[in-house]
N, C-alpha and C positions, 0 to 999 in steps of 0.2 A: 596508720597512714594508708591509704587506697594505693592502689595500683599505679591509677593515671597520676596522683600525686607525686610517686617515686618516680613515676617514666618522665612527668615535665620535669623535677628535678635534675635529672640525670642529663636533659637533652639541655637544659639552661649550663650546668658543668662542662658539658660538651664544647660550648659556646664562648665561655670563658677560656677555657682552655686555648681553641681554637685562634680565640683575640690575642694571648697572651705570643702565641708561637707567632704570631702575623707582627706583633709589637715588637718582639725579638727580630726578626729578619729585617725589618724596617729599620733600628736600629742599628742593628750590626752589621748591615752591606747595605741598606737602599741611604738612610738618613745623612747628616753632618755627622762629619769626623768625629765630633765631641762627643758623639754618642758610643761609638766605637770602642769596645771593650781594649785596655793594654793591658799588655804583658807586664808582671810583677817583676820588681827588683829583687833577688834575692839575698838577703840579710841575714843573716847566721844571729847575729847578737840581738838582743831586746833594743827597741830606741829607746830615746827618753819622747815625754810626752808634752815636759815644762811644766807638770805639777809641780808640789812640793811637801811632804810630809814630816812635821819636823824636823826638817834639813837634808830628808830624804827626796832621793831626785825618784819619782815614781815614772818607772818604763810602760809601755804598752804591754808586755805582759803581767805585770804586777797588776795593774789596772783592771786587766780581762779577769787574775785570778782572785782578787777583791769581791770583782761582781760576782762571778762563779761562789767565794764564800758567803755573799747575800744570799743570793738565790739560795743555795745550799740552807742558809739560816731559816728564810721564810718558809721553805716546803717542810723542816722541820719544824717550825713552831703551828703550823696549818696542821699537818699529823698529829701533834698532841691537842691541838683547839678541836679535832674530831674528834678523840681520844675521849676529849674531858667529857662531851656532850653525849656520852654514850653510845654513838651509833653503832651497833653489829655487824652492819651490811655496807661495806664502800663499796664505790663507782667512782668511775672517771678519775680522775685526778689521784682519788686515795689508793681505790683496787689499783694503781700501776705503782703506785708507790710500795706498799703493802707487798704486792706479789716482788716485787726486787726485793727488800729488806728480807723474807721470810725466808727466799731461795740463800740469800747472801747469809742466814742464820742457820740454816740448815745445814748448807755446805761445811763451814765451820766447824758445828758440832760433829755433825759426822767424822770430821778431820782430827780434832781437837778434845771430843768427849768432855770433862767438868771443864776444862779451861776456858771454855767455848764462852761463856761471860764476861773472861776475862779480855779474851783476844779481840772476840768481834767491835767490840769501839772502835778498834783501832784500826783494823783491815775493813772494816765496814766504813770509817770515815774515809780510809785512802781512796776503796773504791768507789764511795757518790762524789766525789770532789773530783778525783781525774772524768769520772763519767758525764758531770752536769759543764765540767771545764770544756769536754771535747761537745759538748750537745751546745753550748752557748757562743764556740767559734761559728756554727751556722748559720748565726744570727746574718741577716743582709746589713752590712756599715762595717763587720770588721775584715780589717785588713784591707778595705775598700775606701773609708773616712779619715782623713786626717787634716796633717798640715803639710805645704809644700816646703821644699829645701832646694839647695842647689844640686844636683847628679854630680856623682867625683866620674861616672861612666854609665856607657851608653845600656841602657836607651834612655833619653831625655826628652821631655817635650816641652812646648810651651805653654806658659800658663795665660787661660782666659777667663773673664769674671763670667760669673753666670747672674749675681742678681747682688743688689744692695738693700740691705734691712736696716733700718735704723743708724746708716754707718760701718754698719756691718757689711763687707763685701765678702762673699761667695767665691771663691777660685776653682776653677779644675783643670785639665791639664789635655791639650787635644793632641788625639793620637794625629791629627793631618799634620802638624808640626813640629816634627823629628826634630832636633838642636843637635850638632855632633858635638859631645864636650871636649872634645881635645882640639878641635878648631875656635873654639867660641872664646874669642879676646874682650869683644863690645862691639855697640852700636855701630860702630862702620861695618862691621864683619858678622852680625848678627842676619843681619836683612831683614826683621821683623819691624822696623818701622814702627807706627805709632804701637803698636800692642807692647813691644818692647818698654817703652818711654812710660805707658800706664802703668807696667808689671814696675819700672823703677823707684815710677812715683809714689804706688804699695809699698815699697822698701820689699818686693819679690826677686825670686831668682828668673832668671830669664830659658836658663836649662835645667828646668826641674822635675823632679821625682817627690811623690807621695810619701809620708813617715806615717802610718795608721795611729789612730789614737787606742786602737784596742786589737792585739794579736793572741791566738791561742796559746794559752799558758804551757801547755806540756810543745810549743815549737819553742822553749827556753830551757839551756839546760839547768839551769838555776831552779827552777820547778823542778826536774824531775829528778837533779840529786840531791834534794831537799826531802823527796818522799822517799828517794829508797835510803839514804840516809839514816831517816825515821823510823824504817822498817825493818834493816839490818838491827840499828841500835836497840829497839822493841827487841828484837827474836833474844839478842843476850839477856835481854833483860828478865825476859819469861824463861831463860834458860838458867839463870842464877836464882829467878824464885822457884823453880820448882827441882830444882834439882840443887843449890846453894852453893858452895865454893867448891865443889867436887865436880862441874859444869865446865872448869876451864881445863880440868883433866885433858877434855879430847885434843888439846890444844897443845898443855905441855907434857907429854908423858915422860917426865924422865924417870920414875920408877921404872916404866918398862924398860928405857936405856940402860940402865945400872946393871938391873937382873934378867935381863930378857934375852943377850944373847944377840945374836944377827937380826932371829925376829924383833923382839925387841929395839932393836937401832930402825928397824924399817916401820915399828909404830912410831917412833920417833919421830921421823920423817913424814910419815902419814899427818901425822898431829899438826905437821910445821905446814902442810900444805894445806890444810882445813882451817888453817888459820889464815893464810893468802887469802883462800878461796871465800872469806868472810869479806874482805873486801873487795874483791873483785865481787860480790854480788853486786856494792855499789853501784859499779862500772855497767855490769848488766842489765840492771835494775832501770839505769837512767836511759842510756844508750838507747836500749833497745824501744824504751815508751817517745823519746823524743825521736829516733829519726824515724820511725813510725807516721806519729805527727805530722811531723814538718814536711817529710813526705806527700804525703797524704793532703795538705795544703799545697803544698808547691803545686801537685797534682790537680787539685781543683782549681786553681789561679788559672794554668797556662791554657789546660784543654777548656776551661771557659772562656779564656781569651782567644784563641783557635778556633774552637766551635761550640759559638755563644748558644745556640738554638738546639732545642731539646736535649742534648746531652746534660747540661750543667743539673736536669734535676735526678737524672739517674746515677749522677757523682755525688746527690747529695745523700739521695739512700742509701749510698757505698756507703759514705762516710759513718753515716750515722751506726752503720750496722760495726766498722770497723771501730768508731770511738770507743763502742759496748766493748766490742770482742778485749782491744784495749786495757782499759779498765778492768775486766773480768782477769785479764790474764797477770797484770799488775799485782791485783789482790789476792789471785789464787795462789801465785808463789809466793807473794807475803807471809799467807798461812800455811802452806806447805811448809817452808820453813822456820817459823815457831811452833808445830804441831813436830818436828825433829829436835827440836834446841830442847823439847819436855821431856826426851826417852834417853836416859843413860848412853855415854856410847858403849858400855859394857853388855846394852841388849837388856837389863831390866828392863821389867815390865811400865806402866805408865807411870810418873812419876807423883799423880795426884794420890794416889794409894797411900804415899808415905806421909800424906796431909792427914 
């Protein structure tokens, strides 16, 4: 491509760019209220969405982490449909893929040595699913799309149609008409007049708040004590195959009680605390990835409802750099500690030797 090529290109970016930030300001101080970004309510638990799966009531984050396991499915059956067709040389899509898997295999082995086959499924699935989970909240609609409800508190607005399809009407909810819920009895006391009387005739709330139909899976702690869970429970697992019932030694010593003396009572104890501290991974494990998260959301909601214009895309690079970081750090102590559950706690040497 020539010169002048990349220079018109660059100056048409420019342009777009430029429209984009003029759309935004227009939007969020010159236009209608309705355009006007709100403030998020914040929700600790999952909603429900009014699916149903088998008798299962599916939440908004189930939903999100569904999609996150499609996606997850399709980029991996693409890897193997390039795989099969022999190509040597990837780009785009595949080099990004490729170059995370090999780092993610390296790491591993480095950590893990022969085990490194066994472990990486496992710490390699935890880490592309929290990774493609937290990459697919930035999608524009979630946590932004859903269905209206009544606000139990404030802030509440009123709802206005935006357009009718086929019967289908359209709601959304204008920041210019604040509802105070703890004053709002009905239509004598509302003051919204006919919008009111259409929002009724909807069968709608009159002070309403947004429920998304799709929120980030790791802002649920049901996601993230699910993987560390799985993670913890993996590390025994790899600790009983490669070292066998001599594995939960570190746990109970009471040979060392018996014959050991003072020392001895204090391995004891040590034993009894490494056994806590197996579940308190859990605690860690989840905690720490979910209010991370949710964080991190809440964060992007408020200062993009604050200051809609050019901030929100420099919160999104944050994000995306923090979802990696995330993810990376989720999986690194996953393997860290089943690369410890494989060595003796007597300090033998690796335990694949004895394979």
């Amino acid at each position: 491509m020539s010169d002048a090529a990349t220079k018109k290109r660059r100056q048409v970016k420019r342009w777009i760019v430029l429209a984009l930030i003029l759309l935004g300001v227009y939007c969020a101080y010159i236009g209608p209220s309705i355009l006007k970004p709100i403030s998020p309510v914040v929700v600790v638990p999952a909603e429900p969405t009014g699916l149903m799966l088998f008798g299962l009531e599916i939440t908004n984050t189930m939903l999100a982490t569904l999609i996150a396991d499609l996606v997850l499915v399709l980029m991996a059956f693409s890897a193997w449909r390039f795989h099969r067709r022999g190509s040597l040389i990837p780009s785009g899509f595949y080099n990004g893929f490729e170059a995370i898997i090999e780092y993610i295999w390296t790491a591993v082995e480095n950590q893990t040595g022969k085990w490194a086959r066994r472990i990486f499924p496992v710490v390699g699935t935890i880490f592309m699913l929290i990774f493609v989970a937290n990459m697919i909240k930035l999608v524009p609609g979630f946590e932004s799309i859903g269905y209206l409800k009544a606000a139990h508190k404030d802030p509440a607005y009123a709802p206005v149609q935006l357009f009718n399809i086929a019967g289908l009407a359209v709601y959304s909810i204008d920041k210019g008409q604040p509802v105070a819920v703890e004053t709002h009895t009905g239509d004598e006391e509302s003051g919204h007049g006919e919008e009111e009387v259409q929002a009724k005739e909807a069968a709608l709330c009159t002070a309403c708040e947004v429920v998304p139909y799709l929120r980030g899976s790791a802002t649920d702690l049901n996601f993230t004590v699910a993987l560390a869970v799985i993670a913890v429970f993996m590390t025994q697992v790899f600790g009983v195959w490669a070292l066998g019932p001599s594995y939960f030694g570190k746990f109970f010593q009471f040979k060392a009680l018996v014959s050991g003396g003072i020392f001895g009572l204090i391995n004891f104890g040590v034993g009894f605390l490494e056994l806590i501290l197996e579940f308190i991974k859990v605690i860690s494990f989840s905690f720490r990835l979910f209010g991370n998260i949710f964080a991190g959301a809440l964060l992007l909601s408020i200062l993009g409802a604050l200051l809609p214009v050019v901030l929100p895309p420099g919160l999104y690079l944050f994000e995306i750099f923090f979802g990696l970081i995330q993810a990376y750090v989720f999986y690194l102590l996953a393997t860290v500690f089943m690369s410890m559950a494989l060595v003796s706690h007597k300090g033998e040497e690796h335990a694949e030797a004895e394979h």
